[in-house]
N, C-alpha and C positions, 0 to 999 in steps of 0.2 A: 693223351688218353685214348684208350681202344675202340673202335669204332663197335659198340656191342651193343645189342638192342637192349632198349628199356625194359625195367620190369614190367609185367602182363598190367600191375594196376597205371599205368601209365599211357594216358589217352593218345590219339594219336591224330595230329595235324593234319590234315589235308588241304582243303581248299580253300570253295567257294569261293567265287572272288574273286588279300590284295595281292598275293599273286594272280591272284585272283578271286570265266564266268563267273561260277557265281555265284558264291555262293557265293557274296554281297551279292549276286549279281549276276552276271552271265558271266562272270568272272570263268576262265577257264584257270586259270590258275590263282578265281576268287577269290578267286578270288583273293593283300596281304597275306602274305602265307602262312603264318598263323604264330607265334603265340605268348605267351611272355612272363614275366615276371611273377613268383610266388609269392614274393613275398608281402607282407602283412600291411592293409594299407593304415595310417594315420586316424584316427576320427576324424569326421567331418564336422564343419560347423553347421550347425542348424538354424542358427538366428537370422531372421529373415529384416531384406535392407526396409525402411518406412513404406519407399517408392515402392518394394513388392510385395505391399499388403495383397493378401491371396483372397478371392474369393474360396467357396465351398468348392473342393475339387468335383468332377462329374462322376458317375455311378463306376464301377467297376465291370466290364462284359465280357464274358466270357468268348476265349475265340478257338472251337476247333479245329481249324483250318482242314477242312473236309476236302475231299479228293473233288476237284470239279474236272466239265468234261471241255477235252481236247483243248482248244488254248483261251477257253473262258476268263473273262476276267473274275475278280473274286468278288461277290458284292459285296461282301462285306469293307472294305476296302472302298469302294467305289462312294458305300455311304458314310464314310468315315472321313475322307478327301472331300467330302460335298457340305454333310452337316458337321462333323466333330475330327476336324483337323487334328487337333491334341487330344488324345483320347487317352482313358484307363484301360488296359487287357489283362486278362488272366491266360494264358496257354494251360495246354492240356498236361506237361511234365513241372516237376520241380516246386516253389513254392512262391508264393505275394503275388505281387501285383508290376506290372509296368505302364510307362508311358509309350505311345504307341505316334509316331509322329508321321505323318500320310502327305501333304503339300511340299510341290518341290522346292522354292525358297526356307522353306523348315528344313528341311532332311536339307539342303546343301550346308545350312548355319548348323546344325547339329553335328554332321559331319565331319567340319573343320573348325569347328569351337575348342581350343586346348580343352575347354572345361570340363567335355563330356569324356571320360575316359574309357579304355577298354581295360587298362592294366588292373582295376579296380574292381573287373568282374572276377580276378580268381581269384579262386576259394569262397566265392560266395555263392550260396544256392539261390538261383533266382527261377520264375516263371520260366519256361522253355519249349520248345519247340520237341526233343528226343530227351531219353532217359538217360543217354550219356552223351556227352561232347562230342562232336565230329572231331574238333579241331582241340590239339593238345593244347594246353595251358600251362605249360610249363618253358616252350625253346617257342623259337619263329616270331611272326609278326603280327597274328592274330589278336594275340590280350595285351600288346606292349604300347607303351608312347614313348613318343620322343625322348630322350634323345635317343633311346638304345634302337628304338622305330627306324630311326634313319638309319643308324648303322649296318642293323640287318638287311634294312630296303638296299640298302648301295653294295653290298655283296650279289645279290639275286639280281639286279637290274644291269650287270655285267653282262648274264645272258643273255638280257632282254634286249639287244640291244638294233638299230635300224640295221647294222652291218650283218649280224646273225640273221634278219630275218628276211633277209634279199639272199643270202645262204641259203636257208631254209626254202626258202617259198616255190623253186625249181623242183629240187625234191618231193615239195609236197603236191605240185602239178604231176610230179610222172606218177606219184601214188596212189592219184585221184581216178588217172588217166590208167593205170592198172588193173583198180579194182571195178571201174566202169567195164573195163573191155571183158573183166569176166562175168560181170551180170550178162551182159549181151550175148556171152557164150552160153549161161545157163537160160539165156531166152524167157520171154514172160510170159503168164506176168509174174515178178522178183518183190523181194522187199527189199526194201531201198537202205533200210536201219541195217538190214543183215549184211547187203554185199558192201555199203558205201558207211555211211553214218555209223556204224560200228569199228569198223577197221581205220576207215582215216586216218580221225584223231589221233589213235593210240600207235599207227605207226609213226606219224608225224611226232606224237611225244617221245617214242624210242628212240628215234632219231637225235631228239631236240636235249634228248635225256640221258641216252646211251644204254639203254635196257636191251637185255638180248631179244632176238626173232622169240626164242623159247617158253616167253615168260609170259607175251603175251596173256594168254588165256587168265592164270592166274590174277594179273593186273586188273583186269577186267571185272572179273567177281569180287573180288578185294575194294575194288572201288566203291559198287554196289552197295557191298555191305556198308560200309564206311557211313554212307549218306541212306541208307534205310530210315524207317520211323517207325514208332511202335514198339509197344514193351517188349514184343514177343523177338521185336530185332537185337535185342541187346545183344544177350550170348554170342550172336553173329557177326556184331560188329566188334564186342571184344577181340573175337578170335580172328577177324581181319585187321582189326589193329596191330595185334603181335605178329602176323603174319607180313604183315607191311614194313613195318618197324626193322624186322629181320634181312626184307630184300633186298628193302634200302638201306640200310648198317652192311652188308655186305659190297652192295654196288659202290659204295663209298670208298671203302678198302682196298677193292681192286682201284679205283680212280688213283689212289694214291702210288700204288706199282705202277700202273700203266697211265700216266696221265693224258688226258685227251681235252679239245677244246668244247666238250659237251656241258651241259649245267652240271652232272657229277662231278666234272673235272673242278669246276667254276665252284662246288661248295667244299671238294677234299680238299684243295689249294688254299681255301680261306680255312679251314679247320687248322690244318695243317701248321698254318702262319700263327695261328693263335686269333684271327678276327673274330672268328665264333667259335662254341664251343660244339663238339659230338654232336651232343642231342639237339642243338639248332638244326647244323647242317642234315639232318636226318629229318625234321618236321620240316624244312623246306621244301625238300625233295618229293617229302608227301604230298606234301600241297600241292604242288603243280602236277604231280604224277593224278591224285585223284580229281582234281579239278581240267586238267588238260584231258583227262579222257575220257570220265563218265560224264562232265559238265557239258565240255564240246559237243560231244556224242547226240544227248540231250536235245541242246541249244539250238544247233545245224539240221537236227532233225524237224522241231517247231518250225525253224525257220522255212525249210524246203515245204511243211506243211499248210502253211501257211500263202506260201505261191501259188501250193497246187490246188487251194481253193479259193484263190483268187487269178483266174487263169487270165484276165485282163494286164493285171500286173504282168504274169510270167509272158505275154507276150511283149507287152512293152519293152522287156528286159534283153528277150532276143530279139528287138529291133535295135534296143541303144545299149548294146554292151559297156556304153564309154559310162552307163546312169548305175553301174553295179555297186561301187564305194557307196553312193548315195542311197542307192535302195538297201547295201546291207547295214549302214545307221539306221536307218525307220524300222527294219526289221528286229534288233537289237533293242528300242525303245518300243517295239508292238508284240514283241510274242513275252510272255511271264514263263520266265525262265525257271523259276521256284516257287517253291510253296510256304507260305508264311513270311517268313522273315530271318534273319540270319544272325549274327552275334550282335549284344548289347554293349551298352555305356552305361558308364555311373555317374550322374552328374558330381561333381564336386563340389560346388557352390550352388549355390541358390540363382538360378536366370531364367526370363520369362524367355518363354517360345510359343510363340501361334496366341499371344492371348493370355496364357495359362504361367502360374508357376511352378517351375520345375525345381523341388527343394536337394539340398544337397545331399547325397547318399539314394535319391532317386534312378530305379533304370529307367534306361531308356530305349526304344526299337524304334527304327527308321525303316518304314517301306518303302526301298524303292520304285516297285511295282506302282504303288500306288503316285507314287511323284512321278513318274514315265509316262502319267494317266491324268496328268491334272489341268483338266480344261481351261483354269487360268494362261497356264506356259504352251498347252499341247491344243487348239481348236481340233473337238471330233476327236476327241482322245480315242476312240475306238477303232476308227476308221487307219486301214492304211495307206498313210498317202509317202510319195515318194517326192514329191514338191513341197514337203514343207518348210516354210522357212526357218525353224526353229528346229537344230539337231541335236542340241547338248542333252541327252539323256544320262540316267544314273545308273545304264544296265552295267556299269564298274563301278562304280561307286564314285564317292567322291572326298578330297580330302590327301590326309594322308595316307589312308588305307586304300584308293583308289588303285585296282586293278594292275598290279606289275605286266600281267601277261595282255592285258588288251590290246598289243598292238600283235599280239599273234594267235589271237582270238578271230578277230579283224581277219588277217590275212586267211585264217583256216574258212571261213564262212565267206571270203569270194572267191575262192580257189573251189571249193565244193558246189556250188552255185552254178560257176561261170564252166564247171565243168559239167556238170549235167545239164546245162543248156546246149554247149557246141554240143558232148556226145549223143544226145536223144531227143533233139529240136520236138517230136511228139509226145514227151513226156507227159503222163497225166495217171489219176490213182486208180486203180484199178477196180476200186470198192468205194461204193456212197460215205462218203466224207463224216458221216455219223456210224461208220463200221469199223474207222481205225482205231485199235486198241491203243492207251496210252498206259506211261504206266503209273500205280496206284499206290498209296502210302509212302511216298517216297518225298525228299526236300526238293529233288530236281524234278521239274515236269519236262515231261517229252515222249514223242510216239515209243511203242516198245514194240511195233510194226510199221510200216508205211509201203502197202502192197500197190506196186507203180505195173502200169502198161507202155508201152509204145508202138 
């Protein structure tokens, strides 16, 4: 089958996320790649077991998810994880109602429960964060379970793999160490998003991906769009979805003439064999492509901001370079990488979670965010601490859709880090910490400036 892009009504896969950041999450390739099966699911049963007779479900509440400032937690969120662990939401797109589930032992059972499904969200209009999908619903890892789940995971996790990213990671130090040396030639004060945290990433994905020097720029806007909010965004993210759609249906093709050991190479080789079909291998590709650049981008920028108004931390960091793994986990479960919340489940049966019964044909949303924040697992959920003893957060998710690219997530944010420590030991922001712009209506949070001195 020809590798040709989808029709225009044909959403298109990106992140978040289990390829990944994050959109689960800080997924950079949030995240699952995204997407799955059309077809039509079964009735559910409705009839509830003796043992889960329901009390009266609780109210329904509306949740905008307003633009907050700089790496605020959401309170809403804060008082949902304190008094109403299970909660009812309405979002601001789409239609009904969800269940909203905020504690970390919830969201991890939710997460890896066969019961809650994703494949069972398509085609159904639910509650929603945007007025169309980020993430296609038709190929990838996004709306799929097991077993097809697995099978697309174990094509994309070839990329992913330790050997690639001791490959990688050299690379991404001279790239790091590149784009530092020409902030230093444009002298400050610089912003840090523009000469570092914008370009990184997306060479690091070129590389990891095989996109030419040229295309750059494009990638870049196309991502944006992708992960926009807002009705007024649609138009724009239609038209970066077919534009997307198209880059990648092309990159694919050439992999196919010119094979190489890139993820391109890694999904036209599986197409090719018959593992996946076209339209997978192309929502794959989206996914890490939109997640490894505009998520990273994002994410590494929070993070760097986050030091630089905690300038205790940042020295500690340039005393013990050997505490940088460890402070970028704390950093990963401290900065709120998104806004809201990211793709649902359908329960399939009827199971109590946090208390409550969840009936079958129920969605459902899992906040990470909010589990990354839960004073039961996290003491001083607020605070950053670099000693704590508890590290397992959910800024990749967890499960089966748990983050394919997290371990080069990871690497990207202490290669960035550990390098703006060695190159500018005086680093510090150039403007009162309430003057950095971030940016606004969007699923990812993160500085859209970060004006640094030395």
């Amino acid at each position: 089958m020809p590798l040709d892009p989808a029709p225009a009504s044909v959403s298109v896969c990106p992140a978040p996320v289990s390829v990944c950041p994050a959109h689960t999450s800080a997924c950079p390739a949030s995240v699952s790649v995204c997407p799955a099966s059309g077809s039509a699911s079964p009735d559910l049963a409705t009839s509830t077991p003796p043992a889960l007779a329901a009390p009266t479900p609780p109210a329904v509440r509306f949740w905008p998810v307003d633009d907050l400032p700089a790496l605020d937690p959401d309170p809403f969120l804060d008082e949902l994880v304190r008094d109403e662990p299970v909660a009812r939401i309405r979002l601001p797109f789409g239609k009904g109602w969800a269940w909203l589930v905020t504690r970390y032992e919830d969201v991890r059972f939710v997460t890896s429960d066969p019961r809650f499904s994703r494949e069972r969200v398509v085609g159904r209009e639910v509650t929603t964060m945007r007025p169309v999908p980020v993430a296609s619903q038709t190929a990838g890892l996004q709306y799929v379970d097991p077993p097809r789940h697995t099978r697309l995971r174990r094509v994309v996790a070839r990329a992913f793999t330790g050997r690639s990213m001791r490959r990688l990671r050299p690379l991404a130090e001279r790239r790091a160490a590149e784009l530092l040396d020409g902030m230093a030639r444009a002298g400050a004060p610089a912003d840090l998003m523009e000469h570092l945290h914008g370009p990184f990433p997306l060479a690091v994905l070129r590389d990891f991906l095989g996109v030419a020097e040229e295309d750059r720029q494009d990638w870049v806007a196309t991502g944006e769009a992708l992960l926009s909010a807002g009705a007024e965004s649609e138009e724009r993210a239609r038209q970066a979805a077919r534009a997307t759609r198209e880059r990648i249906a092309g990159l694919l093709r050439q992999r196919r003439e010119e094979p190489r050991e890139d993820l391109a190479g890694v999904l036209a080789r599986a197409a090719a064999d018959g593992e996946i079909t076209d339209d997978e291998a192309v929502s794959l590709a989206i996914a890490v492509q939109v997640s490894g650049g505009h998520a990273v981008r994002s994410n590494s920028g929070s993070m760097m901001y986050a030091l630089l108004t905690h300038p205790a931390h940042l020295d500690r960091l340039r005393r013990e370079p050997e505490l940088l793994p460890r402070a970028v986990e704390e950093l990963f479960r401290y900065v709120p990488h998104r806004n809201g919340v990211g793709i649902p489940r359908i329960a399939t049966e009827d199971v109590e979670v946090g208390g409550r019964l969840i009936r079958a044909g129920d969605v459902v949303y899992n906040a990470y965010l909010a589990a990354n924040r839960d004073p039961r697992v996290f003491p001083d959920p607020d605070a950053l601490d670099f000693d704590r003893d508890h590290l397992a957060h959910l800024a990749f998710g967890h499960g089966p859709h748990h983050c394919l690219a997290a371990v080069m997530a990871r690497m990207e944010a202490e290669v960035v880090i550990g390098a703006v420590l060695t190159r500018f030991p005086a680093l510090r922001l150039a403007v009162p910490p309430e003057e950095v712009e971030f940016q606004r209506r969007g699923l990812i949070r993160g500085p859209r400036t970060l004006p640094v001195t030395w």
